[in-house]
C-alpha positions in Angstrom: -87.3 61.0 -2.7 -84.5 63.7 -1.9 -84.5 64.9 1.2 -82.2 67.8 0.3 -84.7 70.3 -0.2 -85.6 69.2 3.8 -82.0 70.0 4.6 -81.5 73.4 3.1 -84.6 74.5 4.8 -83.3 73.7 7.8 -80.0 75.2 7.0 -81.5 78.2 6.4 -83.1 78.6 10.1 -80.0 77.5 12.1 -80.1 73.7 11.6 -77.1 71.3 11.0 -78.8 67.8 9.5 -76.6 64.7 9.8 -78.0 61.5 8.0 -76.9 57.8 9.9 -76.0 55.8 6.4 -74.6 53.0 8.5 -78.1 51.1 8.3 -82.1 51.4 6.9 -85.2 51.1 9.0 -87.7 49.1 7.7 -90.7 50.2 7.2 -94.1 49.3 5.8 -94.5 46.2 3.6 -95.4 47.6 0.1 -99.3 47.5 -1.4 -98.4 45.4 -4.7 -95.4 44.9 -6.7 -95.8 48.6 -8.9 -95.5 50.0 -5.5 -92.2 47.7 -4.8 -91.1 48.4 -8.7 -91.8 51.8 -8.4 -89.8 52.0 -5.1 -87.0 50.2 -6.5 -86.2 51.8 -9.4 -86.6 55.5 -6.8 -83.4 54.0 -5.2 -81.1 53.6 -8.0 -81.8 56.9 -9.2 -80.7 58.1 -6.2 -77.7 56.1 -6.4 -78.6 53.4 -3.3 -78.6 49.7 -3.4 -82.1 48.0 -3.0 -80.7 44.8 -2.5 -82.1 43.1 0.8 -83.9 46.1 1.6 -87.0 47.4 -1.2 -86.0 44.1 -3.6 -87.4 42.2 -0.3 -90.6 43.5 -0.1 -90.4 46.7 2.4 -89.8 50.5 2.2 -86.6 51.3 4.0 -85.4 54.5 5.4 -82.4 56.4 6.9 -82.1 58.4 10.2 -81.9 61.6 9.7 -81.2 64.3 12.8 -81.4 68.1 12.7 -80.0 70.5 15.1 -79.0 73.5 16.2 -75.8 74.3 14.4 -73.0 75.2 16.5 -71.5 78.3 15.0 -75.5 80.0 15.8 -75.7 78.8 19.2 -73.0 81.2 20.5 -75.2 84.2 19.1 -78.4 82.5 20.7 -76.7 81.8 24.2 -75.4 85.9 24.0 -79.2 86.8 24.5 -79.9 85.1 27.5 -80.1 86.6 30.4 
């Protein structure tokens, strides 16, 4: 799944979202092997390696962070008192 959409959104109230691609989380193991097929073949369409990650049984996942972008904050500090 894209998280794109996620990140334009968030753009588009003030946030800056970085994504950590140095390393995956795992996370759950998967219910049957559709589910792990079907998980695979998500990854390569979006251009990522399953190899040791999905092909070994789990959802993996990336860290992604949103904040306040920088060039807003000066207009947001300007209103305080």
């Amino acid at each position: 799944m894209s998280f794109r959409p996620v990140v334009r959104t968030s753009a588009a109230h003030g946030l800056r979202t970085t994504v950590d691609v140095s390393r995956t989380h795992p996370q759950r193991l998967f219910a049957d092997e559709r589910e792990r097929q079907y998980a695979i073949a998500s990854v390569r369409a979006l251009g990522g390696d399953p190899a040791g990650r999905e092909e070994a049984g789990r959802f993996h996942t990336l860290h992604d962070e949103s904040r306040l972008d920088p060039a807003r904050w000066g207009a947001l500090r300007s209103l305080s008192c």
